[in-house]
C-alpha positions in Angstrom: -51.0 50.3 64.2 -50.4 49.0 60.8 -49.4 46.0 58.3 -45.9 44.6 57.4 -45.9 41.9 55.1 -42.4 40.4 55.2 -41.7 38.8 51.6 -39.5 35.5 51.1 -36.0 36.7 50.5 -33.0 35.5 47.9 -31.4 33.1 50.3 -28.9 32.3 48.0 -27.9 33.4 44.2 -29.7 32.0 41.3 -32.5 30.3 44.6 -36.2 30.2 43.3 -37.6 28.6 46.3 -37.3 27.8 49.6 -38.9 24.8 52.0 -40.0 25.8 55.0 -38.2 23.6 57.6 -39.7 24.9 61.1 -41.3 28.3 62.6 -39.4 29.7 65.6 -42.5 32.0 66.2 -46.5 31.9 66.4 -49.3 33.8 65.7 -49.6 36.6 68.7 -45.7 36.4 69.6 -44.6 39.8 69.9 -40.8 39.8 68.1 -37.8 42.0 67.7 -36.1 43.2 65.5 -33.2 40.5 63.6 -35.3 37.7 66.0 -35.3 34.5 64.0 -38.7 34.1 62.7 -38.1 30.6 60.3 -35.8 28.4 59.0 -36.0 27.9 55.4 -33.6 25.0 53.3 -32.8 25.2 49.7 -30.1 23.1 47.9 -29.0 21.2 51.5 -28.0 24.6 53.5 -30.7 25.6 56.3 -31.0 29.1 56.9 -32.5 31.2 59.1 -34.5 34.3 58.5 -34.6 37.0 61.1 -37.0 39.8 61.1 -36.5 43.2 59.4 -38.8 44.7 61.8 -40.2 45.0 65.8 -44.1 43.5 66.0 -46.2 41.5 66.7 -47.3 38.2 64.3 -50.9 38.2 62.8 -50.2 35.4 60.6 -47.4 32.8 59.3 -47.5 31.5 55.2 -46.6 27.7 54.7 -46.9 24.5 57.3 -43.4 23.0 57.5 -42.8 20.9 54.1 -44.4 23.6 52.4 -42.3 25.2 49.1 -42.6 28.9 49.3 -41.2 30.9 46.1 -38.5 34.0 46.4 -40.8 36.8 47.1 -44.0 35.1 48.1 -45.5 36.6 51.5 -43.8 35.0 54.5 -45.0 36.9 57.7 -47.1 39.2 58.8 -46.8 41.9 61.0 -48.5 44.3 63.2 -46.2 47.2 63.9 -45.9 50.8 64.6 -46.0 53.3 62.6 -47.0 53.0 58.7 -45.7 49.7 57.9 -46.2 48.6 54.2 -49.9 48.0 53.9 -52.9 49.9 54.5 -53.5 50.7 58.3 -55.9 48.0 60.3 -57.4 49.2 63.1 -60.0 46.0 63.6 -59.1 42.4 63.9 -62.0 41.6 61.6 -59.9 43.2 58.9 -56.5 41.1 59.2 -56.1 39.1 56.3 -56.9 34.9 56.5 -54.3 32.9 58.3 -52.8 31.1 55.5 -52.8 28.0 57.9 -56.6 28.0 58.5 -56.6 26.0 55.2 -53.9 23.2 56.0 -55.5 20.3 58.0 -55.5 19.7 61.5 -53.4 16.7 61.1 -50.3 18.9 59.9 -50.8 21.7 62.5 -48.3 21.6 65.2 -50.1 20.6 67.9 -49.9 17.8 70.8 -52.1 15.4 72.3 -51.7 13.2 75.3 -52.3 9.8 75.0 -53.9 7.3 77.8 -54.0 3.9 78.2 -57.3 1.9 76.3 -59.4 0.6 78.4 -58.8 -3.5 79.1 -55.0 -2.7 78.1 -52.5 -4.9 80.4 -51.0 -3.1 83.9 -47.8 -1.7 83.1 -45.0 -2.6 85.3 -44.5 1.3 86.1 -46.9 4.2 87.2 -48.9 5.7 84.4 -47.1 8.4 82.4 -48.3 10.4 80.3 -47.0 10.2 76.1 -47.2 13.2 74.2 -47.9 12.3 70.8 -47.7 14.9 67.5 -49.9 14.3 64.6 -48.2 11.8 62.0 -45.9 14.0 59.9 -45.5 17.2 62.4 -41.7 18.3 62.4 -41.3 19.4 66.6 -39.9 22.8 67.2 -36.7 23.4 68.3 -33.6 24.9 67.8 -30.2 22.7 66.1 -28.5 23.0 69.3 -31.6 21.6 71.0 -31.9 18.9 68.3 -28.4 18.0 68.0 -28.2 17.2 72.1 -31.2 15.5 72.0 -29.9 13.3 69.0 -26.9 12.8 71.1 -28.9 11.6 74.4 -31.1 9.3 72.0 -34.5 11.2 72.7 -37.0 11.2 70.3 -38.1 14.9 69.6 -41.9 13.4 68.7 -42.6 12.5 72.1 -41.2 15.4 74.0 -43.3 18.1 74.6 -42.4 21.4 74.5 -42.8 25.0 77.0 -41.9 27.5 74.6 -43.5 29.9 72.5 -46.1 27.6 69.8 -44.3 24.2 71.8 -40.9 24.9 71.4 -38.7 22.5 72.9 -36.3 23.9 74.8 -33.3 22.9 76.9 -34.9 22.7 79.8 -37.8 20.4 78.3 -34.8 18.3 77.5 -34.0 18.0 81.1 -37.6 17.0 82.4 -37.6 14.5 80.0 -34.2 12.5 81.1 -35.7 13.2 84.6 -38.6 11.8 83.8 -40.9 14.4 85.4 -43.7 16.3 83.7 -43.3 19.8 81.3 -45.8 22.4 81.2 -49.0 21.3 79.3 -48.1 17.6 79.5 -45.5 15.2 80.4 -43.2 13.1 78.6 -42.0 10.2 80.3 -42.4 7.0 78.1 -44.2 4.4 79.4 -43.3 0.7 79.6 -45.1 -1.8 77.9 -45.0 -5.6 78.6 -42.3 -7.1 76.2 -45.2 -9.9 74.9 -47.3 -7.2 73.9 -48.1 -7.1 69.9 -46.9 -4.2 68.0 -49.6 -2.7 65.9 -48.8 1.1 65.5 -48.0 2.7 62.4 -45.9 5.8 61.9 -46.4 8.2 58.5 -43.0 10.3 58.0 -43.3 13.0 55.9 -40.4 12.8 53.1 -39.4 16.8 53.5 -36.2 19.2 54.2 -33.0 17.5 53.8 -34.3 14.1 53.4 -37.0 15.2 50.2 -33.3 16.6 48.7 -31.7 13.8 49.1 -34.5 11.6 47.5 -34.6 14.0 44.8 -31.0 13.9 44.2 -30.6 10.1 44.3 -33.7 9.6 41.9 -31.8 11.9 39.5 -28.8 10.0 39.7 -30.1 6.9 39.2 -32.4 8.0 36.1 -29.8 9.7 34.7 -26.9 7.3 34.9 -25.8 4.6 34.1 -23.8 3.5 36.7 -21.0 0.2 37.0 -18.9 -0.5 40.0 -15.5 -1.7 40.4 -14.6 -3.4 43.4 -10.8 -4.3 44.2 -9.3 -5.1 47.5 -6.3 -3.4 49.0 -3.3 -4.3 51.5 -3.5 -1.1 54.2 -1.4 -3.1 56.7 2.0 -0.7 55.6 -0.6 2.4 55.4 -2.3 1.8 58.8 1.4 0.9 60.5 2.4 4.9 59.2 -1.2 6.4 60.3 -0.6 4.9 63.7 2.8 6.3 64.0 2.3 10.1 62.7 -0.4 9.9 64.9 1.8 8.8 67.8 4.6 11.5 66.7 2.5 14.0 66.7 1.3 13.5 69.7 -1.8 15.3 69.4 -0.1 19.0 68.4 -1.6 18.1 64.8 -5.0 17.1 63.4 -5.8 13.1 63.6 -5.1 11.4 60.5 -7.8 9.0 59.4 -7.7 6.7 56.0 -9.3 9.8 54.4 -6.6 12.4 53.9 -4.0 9.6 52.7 -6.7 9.0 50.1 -7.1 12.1 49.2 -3.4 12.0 48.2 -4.2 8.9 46.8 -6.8 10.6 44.1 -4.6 14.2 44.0 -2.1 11.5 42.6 -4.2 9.3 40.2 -6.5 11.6 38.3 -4.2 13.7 36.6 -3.7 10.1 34.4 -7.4 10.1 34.2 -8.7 13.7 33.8 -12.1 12.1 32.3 -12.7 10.8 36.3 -12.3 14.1 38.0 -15.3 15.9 35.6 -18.8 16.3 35.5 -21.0 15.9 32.7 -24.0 18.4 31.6 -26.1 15.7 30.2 -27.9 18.6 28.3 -25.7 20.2 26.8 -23.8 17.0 26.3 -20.4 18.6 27.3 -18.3 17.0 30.0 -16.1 19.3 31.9 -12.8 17.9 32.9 -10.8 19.6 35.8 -7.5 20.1 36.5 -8.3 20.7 40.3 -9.3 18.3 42.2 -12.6 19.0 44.8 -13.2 16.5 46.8 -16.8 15.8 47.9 -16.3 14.1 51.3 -20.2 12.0 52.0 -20.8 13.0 55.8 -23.6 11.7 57.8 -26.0 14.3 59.9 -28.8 14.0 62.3 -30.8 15.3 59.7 -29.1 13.3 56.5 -26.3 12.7 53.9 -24.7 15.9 52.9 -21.3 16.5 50.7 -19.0 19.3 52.2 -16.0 20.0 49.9 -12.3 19.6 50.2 -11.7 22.6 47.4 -8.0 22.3 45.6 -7.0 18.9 47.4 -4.0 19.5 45.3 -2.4 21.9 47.0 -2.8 20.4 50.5 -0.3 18.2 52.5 -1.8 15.2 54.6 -2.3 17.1 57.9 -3.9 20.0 55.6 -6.6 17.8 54.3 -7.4 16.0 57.7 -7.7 19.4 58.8 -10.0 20.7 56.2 -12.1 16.8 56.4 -12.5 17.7 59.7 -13.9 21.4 59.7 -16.3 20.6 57.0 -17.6 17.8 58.9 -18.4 19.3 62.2 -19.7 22.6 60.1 -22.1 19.9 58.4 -23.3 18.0 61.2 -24.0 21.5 63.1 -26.1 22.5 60.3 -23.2 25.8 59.1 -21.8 24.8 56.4 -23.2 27.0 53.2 -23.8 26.9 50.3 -20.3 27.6 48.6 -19.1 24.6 51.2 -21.7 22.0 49.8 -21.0 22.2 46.2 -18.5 22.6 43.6 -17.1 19.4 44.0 -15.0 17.4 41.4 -15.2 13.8 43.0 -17.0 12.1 46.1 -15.9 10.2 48.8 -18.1 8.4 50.8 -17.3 6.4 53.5 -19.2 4.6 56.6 -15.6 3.9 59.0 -16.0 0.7 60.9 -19.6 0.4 59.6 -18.4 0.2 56.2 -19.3 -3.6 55.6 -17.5 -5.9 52.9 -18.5 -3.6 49.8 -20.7 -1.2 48.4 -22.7 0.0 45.1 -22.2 3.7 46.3 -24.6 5.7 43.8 -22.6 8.5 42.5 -23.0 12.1 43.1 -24.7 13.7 39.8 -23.1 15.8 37.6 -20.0 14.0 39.0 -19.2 11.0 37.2 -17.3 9.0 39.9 -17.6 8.1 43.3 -14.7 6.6 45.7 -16.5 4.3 48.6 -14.7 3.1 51.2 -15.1 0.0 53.4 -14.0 -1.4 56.7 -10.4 -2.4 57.4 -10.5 -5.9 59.2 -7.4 -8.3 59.8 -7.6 -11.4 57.8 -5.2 -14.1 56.3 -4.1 -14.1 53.0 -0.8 -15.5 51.3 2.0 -13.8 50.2 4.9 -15.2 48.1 3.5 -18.9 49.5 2.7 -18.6 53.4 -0.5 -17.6 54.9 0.3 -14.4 56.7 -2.1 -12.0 58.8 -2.8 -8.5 57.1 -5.0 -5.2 57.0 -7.3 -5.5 54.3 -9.8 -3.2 52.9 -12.3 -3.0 50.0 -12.4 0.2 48.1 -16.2 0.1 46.0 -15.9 2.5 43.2 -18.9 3.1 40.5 -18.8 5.4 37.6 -20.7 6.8 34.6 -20.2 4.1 31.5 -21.4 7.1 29.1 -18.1 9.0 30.4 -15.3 6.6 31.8 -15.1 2.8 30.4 -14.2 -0.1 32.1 -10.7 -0.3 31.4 -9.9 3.2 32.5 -12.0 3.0 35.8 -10.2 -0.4 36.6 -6.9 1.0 35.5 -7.6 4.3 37.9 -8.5 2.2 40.8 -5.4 0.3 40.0 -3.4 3.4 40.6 -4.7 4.2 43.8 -4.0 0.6 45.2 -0.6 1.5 44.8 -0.6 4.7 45.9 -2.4 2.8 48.9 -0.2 0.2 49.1 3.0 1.8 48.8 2.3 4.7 51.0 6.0 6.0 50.6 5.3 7.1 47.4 2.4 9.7 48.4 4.9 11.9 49.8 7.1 11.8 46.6 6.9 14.1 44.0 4.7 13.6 41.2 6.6 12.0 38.3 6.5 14.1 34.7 
């Protein structure tokens, strides 16, 4: 028997590092060959990293959170043959678990609560609540995660059969029946409404949400950003949505507000090519595009991400819902890469019927505009004297003031009101 020491690979061009996200193995799982041993994140894609080779694990590098550097020692193996170290035949030879170091607090274990002694009956049988250590990530694969996002379990208090506490499906399952799992049960138990609240969780800031953080603190210390806020008629836009819709009758992709702004921006920014750039604040150049990319804001179960609508230009309206839609569903299943999640020109972002009055949306750095959408509601307002009912929505713009002034932004926005407004006209060809 000897050593393999599996290395960090290049996950991506140009990547230095990788964060480890969560361990599908544990020390003493024997593993095949391409089985996925860890899923690593850099710059918002999650990927997983299968083995090279057949073995068994002697020892894993890095808790979850931890930043591991292209290269560094990931795994290792026991496995036949030569390997790539010098042969071991006694245990008291392996190297140091790399873990052995990080403090019990972060190791993925469980523990099982009871009720304190003195504590009020609860108005159900005992159960018992399997707690992880403030700040451990559980186990489990997306497909597990995304259902149980979907049912509304927390992951933190389901405990899990597989190999190193894996939640699996079927863990899943005991949990809505509220039955036990092997090594401890999960069912919640109820506490008397009066009773005080004293507990105190400590999250972790890691994976997609440390980007994130990362990202927005750049923004903000980098830009100086203004918003412009104007309010637009949709009542003649959302009368034509309706009926392609209804036309259509389901042989083509829903059409949302999105893709008709799309065309709205396609439209507008040639006018204002100083809005669809990005500026290299070091090298003090701003690049100005003549394609448009639009960055569509999309929520996950893990956070915000920005798949890419590349060359909006070229697509009609069904085109773009199409593409909005794809992207979407690749982000919130955790597939969209790399070259999906960047590139883009200009962001949308949008939160549908939760998109509340208006919004300061902060803008996606380099880009140096943002487009933020609000909710459509039904209101009065007059027109040409009489108080009529219409669809009205907010759109909540900022920009960067070192790129775009204020009379351009406002004048851009104004452009897409019409273009809004006068929905006709975003099927008409572009005037010379």
């Amino acid at each position: 028997m000897a050593r393999y020491v599996f290395k960090l690979p290049d996950v991506g061009e140009g990547t230095a590092e990788a964060e480890i996200v969560a361990w599908h193995v544990a020390p003493g799982d024997r593993v095949a060959e391409d089985q996925t041993l860890v899923d690593v994140m850099t710059d918002k894609a999650t990927v997983e990293i299968p083995s090279p080779v057949a073995g068994t694990v002697l020892s894993l590098n890095g808790a979850p959170g931890a930043m591991l550097a292209v290269g560094s020692d990931l795994v290792v193996l026991e496995v036949e043959g030569t390997g790539d170290q010098v042969p071991s035949d006694s245990p008291g030879d392996a190297p140091d678990d790399p873990l052995d170091d990080v403090p019990a607090a972060v190791l993925p274990t469980a523990t099982v609560a009871m009720p304190a002694a003195g504590a009020p009956a609860l108005d159900a049988a005992p159960a018992l609540l399997v707690r992880r250590p403030p700040g451990v990530k559980p186990t489990t694969s997306p497909a597990v995660r995304r259902r149980a996002w979907d049912l509304g379990i927390p992951l933190q208090f389901v405990a899990g059969s597989g190999p190193g506490g894996r939640i699996l499906h079927r863990d899943l399952d005991r949990h809505l029946a509220g039955g036990g799992v092997e090594g401890g049960g999960v069912a919640l138990a109820k506490r008397p409404s009066s009773s005080a609240r004293t507990g105190v969780s400590e999250v972790p800031v890691r994976g997609l949400r440390r980007r994130i953080a990362e990202s927005m603190q750049e923004a903000k210390r980098h830009i100086p950003h203004f918003s412009y806020i104007e309010e637009i008629d949709v009542t003649a836009l959302e009368e034509l949505r309706l009926h392609l819709n209804a036309e259509s009758g389901g042989a083509r992709p829903k059409l949302t507000l999105l893709p008709f702004l799309v065309r709205a921006l396609v439209r507008a920014l040639p006018k204002f090519p100083q809005i669809n750039a990005r500026y290299d604040d070091a090298a003090n150049v701003v690049q100005q595009f003549e394609a448009v990319h639009a960055g569509i804001a999309t929520q996950t179960p893990g956070g915000l991400v920005v798949p890419v609508v590349r060359h909006a230009e070229t697509l009609d309206l069904w085109q773009a819902a199409d593409a909005i839609r794809d992207l979407a569903a690749a982000a919130r299943d955790g597939k969209a890469g790399r070259e999906q999640l960047s590139g883009s020109t200009i962001t949308i972002t949008s939160l549908g019927e939760l998109g509340g009055l208006a919004t300061t949306p902060i803008i996606n750095r380099p880009e140096v505009a943002i487009v933020g959408v609000n909710r459509i509601v039904e209101r009065p307002v007059v027109r040409k004297g009489s108080i009529v009912v219409r669809s009205m929505m907010n759109l909540s713009c900022s920009f960067d003031h070192r790129i775009v002034d204020g009379w351009d932004a406002a004048s851009f926005v104004q452009r897409v009101k019409t273009s809004l407004e006068q929905p006709a006209t975003l099927f008409m060809d572009q005037p010379q």
